[in-house]
N, CA, C and O atoms as CSV, one atom per row, in Angstrom:
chain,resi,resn,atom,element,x,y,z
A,1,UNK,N,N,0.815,-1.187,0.000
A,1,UNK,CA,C,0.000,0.000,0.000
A,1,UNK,C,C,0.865,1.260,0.000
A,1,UNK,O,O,0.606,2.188,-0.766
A,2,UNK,N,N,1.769,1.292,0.754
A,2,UNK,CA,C,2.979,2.417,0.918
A,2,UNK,C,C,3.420,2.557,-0.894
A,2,UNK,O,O,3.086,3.537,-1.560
A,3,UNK,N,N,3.877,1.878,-1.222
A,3,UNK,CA,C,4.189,2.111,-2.560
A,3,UNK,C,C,2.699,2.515,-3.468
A,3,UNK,O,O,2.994,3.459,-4.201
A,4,UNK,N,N,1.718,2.256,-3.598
A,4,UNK,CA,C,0.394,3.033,-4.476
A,4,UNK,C,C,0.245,3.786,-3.492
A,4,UNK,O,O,-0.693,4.435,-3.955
A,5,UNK,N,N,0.472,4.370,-2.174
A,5,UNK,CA,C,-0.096,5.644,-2.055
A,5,UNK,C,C,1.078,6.935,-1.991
A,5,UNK,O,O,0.936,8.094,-1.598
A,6,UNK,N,N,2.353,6.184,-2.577
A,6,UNK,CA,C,3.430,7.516,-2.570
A,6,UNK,C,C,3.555,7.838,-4.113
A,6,UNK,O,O,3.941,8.962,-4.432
A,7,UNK,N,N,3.142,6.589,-5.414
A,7,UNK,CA,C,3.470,6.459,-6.369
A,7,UNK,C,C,2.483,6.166,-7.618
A,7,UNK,O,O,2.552,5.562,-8.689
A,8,UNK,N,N,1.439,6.992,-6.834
A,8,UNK,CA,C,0.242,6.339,-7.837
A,8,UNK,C,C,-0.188,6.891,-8.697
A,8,UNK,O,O,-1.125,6.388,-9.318
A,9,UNK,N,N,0.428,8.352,-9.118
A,9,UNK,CA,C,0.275,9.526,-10.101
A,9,UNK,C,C,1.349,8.579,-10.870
A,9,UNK,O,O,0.784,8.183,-11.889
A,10,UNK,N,N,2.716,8.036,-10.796
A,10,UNK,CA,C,3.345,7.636,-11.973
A,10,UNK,C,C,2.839,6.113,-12.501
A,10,UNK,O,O,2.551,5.859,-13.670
A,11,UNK,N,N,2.806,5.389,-11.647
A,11,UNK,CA,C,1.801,4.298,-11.710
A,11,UNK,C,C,0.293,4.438,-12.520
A,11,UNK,O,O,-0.218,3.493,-13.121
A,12,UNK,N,N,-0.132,5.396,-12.448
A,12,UNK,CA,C,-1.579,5.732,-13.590
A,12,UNK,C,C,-0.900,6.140,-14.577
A,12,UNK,O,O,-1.385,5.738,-15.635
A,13,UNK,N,N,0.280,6.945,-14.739
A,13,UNK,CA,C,0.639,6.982,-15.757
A,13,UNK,C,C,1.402,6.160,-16.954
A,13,UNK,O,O,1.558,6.349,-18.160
A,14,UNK,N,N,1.826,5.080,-15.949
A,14,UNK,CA,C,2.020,4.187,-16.546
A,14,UNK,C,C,1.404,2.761,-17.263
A,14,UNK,O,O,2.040,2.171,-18.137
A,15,UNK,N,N,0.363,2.394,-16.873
A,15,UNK,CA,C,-1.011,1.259,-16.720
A,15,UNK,C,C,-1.860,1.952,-17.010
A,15,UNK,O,O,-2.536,1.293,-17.801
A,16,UNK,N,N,-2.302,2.909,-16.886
A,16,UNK,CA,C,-3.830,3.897,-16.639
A,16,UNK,C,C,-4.943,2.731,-15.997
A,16,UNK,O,O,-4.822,2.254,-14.869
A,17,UNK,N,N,-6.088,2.368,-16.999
A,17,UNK,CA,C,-7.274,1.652,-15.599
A,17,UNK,C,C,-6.722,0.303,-16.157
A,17,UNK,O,O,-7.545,-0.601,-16.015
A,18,UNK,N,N,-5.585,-0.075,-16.736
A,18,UNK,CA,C,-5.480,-1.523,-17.053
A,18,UNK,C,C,-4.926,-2.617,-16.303
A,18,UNK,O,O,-3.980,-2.137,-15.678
A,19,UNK,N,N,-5.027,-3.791,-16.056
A,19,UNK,CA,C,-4.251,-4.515,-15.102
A,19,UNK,C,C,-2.949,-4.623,-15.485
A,19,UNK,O,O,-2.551,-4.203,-16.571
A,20,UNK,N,N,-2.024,-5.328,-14.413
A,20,UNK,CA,C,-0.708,-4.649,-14.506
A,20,UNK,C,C,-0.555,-5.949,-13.322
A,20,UNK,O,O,-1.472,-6.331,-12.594
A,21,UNK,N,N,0.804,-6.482,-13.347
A,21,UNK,CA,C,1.727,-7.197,-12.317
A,21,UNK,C,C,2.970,-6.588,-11.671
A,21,UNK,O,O,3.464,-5.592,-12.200
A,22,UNK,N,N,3.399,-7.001,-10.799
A,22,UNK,CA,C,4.558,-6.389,-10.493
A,22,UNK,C,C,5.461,-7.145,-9.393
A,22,UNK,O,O,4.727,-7.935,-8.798
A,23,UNK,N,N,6.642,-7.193,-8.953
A,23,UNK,CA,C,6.700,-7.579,-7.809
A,23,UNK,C,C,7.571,-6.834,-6.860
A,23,UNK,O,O,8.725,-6.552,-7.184
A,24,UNK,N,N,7.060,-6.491,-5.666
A,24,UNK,CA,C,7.500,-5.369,-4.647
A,24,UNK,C,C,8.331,-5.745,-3.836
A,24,UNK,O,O,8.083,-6.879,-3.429
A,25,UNK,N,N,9.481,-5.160,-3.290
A,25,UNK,CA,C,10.617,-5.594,-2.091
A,25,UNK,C,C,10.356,-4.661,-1.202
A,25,UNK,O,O,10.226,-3.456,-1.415
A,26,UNK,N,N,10.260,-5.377,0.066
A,26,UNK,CA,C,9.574,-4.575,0.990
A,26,UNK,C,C,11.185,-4.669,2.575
A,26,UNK,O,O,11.448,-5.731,3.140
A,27,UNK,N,N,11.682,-3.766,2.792
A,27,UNK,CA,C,12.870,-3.580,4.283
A,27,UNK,C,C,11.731,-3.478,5.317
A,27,UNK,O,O,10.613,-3.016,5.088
A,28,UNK,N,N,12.107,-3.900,6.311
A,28,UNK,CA,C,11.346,-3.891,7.414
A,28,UNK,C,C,11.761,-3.749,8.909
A,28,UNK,O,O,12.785,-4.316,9.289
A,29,UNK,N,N,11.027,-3.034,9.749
A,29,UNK,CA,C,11.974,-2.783,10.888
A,29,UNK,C,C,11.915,-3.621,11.654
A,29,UNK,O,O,10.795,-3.603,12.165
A,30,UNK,N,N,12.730,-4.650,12.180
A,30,UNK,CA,C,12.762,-6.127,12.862
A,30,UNK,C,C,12.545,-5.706,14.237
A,30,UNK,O,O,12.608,-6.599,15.081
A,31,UNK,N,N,12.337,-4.693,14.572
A,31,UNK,CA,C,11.387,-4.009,16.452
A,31,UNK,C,C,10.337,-4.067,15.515
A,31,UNK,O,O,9.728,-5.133,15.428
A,32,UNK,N,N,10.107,-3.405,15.012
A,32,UNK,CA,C,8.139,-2.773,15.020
A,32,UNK,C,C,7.531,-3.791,13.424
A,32,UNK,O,O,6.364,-3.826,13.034
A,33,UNK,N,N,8.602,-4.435,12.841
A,33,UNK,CA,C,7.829,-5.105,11.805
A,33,UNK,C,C,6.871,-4.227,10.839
A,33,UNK,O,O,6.119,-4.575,9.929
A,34,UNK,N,N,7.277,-2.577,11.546
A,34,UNK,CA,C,6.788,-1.801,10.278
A,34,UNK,C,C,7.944,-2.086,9.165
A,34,UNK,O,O,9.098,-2.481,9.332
A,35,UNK,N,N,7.158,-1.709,7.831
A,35,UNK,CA,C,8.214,-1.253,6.306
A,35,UNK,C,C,8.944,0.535,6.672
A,35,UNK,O,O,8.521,1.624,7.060
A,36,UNK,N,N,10.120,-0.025,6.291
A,36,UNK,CA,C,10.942,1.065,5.796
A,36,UNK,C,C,11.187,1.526,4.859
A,36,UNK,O,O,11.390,2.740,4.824
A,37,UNK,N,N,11.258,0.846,3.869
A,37,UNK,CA,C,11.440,1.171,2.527
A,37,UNK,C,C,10.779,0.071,1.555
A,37,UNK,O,O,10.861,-1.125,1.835
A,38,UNK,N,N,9.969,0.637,0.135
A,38,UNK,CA,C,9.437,-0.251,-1.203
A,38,UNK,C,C,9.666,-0.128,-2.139
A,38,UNK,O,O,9.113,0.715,-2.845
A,39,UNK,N,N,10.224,-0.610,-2.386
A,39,UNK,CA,C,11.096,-0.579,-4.279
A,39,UNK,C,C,10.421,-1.899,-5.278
A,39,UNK,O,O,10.318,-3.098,-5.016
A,40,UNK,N,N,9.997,-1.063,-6.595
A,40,UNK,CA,C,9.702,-2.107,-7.439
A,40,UNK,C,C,10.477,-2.940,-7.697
A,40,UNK,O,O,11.588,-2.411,-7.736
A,41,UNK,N,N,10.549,-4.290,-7.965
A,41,UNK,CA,C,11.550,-5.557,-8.620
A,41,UNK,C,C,11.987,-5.565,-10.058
A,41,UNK,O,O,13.074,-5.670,-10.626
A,42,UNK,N,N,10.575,-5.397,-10.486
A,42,UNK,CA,C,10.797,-5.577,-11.815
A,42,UNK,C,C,9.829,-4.508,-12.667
A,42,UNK,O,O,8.979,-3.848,-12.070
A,43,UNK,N,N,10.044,-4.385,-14.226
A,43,UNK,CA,C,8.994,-3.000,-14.951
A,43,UNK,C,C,7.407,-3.769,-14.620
A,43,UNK,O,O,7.229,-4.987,-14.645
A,44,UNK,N,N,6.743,-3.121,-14.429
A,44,UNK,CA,C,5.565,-3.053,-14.534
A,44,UNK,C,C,5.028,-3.969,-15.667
A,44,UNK,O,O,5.556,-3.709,-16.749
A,45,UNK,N,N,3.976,-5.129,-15.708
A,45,UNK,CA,C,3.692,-5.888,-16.701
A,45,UNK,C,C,2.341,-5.496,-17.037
A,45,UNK,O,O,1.343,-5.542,-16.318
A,46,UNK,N,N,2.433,-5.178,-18.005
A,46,UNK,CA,C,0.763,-4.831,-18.242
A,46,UNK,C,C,0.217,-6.432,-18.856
A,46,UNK,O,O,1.127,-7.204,-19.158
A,47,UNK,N,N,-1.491,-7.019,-19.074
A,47,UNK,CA,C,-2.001,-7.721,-18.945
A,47,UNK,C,C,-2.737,-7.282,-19.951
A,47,UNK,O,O,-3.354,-6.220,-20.036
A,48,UNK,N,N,-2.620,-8.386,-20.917
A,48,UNK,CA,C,-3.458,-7.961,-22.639
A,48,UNK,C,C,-4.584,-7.895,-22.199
A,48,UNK,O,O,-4.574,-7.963,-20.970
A,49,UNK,N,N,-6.034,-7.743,-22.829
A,49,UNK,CA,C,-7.351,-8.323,-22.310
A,49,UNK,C,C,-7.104,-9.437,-23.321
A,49,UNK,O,O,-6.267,-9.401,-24.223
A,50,UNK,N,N,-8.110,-10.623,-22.996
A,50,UNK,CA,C,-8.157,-11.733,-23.751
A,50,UNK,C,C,-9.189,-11.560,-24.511
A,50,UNK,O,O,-10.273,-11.097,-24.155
A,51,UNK,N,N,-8.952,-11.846,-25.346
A,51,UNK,CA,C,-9.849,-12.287,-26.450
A,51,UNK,C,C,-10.601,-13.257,-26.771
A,51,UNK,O,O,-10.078,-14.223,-27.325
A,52,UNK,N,N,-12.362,-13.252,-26.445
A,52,UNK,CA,C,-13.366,-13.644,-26.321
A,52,UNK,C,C,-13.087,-15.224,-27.282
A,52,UNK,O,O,-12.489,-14.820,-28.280
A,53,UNK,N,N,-13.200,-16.319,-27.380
A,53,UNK,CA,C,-13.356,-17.002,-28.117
A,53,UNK,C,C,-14.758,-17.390,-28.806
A,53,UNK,O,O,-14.795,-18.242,-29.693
């Protein structure tokens, strides 16, 4: 969530309303088990629509 709510103006700009994969690396503070830091893994995958057979 930390990452779509710091990054979600470039994130729409990138996907707009389309689905999209991704995978997130998340640091964490080993006292509070809050996140410290979220960095994307990899580019953003967008998701064709399928085509109706």
């Amino acid at each position: 969530m930390q990452l779509l709510a710091n990054d979600l103006n470039a994130l729409w700009g990138q996907v707009g309303d389309r689905r999209f994969s991704t995978l997130v690396g998340v640091e964490y503070d080993p006292e509070t088990s809050e996140p410290q830091s979220v960095e994307l893994l990899c580019p953003l995958y967008r998701h064709d629509e399928e085509a109706s057979s």
